[in-house]
C-alpha positions in Angstrom: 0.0 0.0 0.0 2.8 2.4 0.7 3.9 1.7 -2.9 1.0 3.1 -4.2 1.2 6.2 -2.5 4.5 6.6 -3.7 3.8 6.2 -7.2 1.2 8.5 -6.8 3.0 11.2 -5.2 6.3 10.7 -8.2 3.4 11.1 -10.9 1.8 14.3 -8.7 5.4 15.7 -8.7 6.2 15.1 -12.3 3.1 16.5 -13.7 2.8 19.7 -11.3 7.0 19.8 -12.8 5.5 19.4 -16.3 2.5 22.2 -16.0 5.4 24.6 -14.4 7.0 24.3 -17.6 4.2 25.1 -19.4 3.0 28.1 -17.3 6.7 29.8 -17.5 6.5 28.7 -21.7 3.3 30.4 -22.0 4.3 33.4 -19.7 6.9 34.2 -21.9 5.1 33.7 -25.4 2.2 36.2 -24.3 5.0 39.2 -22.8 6.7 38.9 -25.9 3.3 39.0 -28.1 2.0 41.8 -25.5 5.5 43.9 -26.3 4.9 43.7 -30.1 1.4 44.6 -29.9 2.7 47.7 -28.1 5.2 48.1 -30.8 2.6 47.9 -33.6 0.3 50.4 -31.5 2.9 52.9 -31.7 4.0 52.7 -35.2 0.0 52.9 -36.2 -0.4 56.0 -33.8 2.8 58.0 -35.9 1.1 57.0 -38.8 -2.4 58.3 -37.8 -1.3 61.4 -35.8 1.1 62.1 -39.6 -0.1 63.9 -42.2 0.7 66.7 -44.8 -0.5 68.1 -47.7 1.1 69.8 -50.8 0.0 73.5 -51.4 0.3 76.2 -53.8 0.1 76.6 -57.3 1.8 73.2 -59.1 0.5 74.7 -62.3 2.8 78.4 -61.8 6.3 79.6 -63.1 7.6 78.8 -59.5 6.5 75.4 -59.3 9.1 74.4 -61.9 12.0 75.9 -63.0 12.9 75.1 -66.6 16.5 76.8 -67.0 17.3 74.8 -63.6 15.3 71.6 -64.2 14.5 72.3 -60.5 11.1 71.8 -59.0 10.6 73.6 -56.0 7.1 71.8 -53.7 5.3 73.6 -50.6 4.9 71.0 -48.2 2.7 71.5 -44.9 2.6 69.6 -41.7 -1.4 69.1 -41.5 -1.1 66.3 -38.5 -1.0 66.2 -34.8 2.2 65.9 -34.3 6.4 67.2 -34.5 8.0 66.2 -37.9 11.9 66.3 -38.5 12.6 68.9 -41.0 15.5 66.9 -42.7 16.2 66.0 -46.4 16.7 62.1 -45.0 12.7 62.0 -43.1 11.5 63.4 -46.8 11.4 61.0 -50.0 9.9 62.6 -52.9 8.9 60.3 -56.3 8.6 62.1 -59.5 6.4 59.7 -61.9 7.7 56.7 -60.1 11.5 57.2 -59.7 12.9 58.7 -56.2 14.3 62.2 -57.0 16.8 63.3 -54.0 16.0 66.4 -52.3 18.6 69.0 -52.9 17.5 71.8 -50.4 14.8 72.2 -47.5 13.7 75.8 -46.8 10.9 77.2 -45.4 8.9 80.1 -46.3 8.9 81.9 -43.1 12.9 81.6 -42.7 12.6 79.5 -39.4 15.2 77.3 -38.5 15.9 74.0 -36.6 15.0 70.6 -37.3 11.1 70.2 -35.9 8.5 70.7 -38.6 5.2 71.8 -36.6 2.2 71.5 -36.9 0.7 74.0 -39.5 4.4 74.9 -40.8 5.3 74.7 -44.2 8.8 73.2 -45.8 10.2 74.4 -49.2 11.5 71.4 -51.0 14.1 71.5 -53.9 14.1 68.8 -56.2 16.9 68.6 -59.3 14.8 66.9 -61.7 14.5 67.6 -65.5 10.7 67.4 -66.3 9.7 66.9 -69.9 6.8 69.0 -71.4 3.3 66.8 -70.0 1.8 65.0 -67.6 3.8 63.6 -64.0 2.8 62.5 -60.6 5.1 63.9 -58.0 4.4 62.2 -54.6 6.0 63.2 -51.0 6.5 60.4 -48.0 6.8 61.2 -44.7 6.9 58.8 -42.1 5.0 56.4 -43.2 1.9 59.5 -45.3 1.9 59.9 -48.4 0.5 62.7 -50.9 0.9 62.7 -54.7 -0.4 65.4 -56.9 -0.6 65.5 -60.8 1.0 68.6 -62.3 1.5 69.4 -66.6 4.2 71.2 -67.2 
């Protein structure tokens, strides 16, 4: 009789060993799922809080430069949030193909590297446009506007 309490009480040991395992496996699985969930959160809140738009005239003389084959965007920071001001945070796409941003300016001669809300960046582009029809789209952390311009 004393031998089956034993065995009893080796297989109660073994399987309280054996759901341990489990619990601290499972522990470990859901802070690691729970800490990319948070990472996700926060990339989809930048995304959501970013925004801009491109204003002024696309269709005048200052718009695009013909001697210079430079074409010169107004940019503005229409989100909730603080945007770096920095050629490297700014891709621009001229019918497709990434066009490198020469110079960043702003209308109001500000300086430093946050882009407010509201504020508006000059952007130089060196890019040869024939006569017709392009997209030109801007990114910014992770937004995206594209207008059509004829030149």
């Amino acid at each position: 009789m004393a031998s089956v309490s034993v065995d009893k009480l080796v297989i109660f040991i073994a399987s309280l060993l054996v759901a341990a395992t489990v619990a601290s496996t499972l522990t470990a699985s859901v802070v690691d799922l729970d800490q990319t969930l948070q990472g996700s959160g926060l990339a989809a809140a930048d995304k959501i809080e970013t925004d801009i738009d491109i204003v002024g005239d696309t269709g005048s003389d200052a718009f695009y430069n013909d001697s210079t084959g430079n074409v010169t965007l107004l940019v503005k920071n229409t989100g909730q949030k603080d945007l770096y001001a920095q050629t490297s945070q700014i891709d621009v796409f001229i019918d497709g193909q990434y066009a490198t941003v020469d110079a960043l300016s702003r209308p109001d001669n500000a300086t430093g590297d946050v882009w407010a809300p509201g504020e508006i960046l000059r952007l130089t582009v060196s890019h040869t446009l024939d006569a017709g029809e392009h997209t030109i789209s801007v990114h910014v952390v992770g937004d995206e506007e594209t207008v059509t311009v004829y030149v």
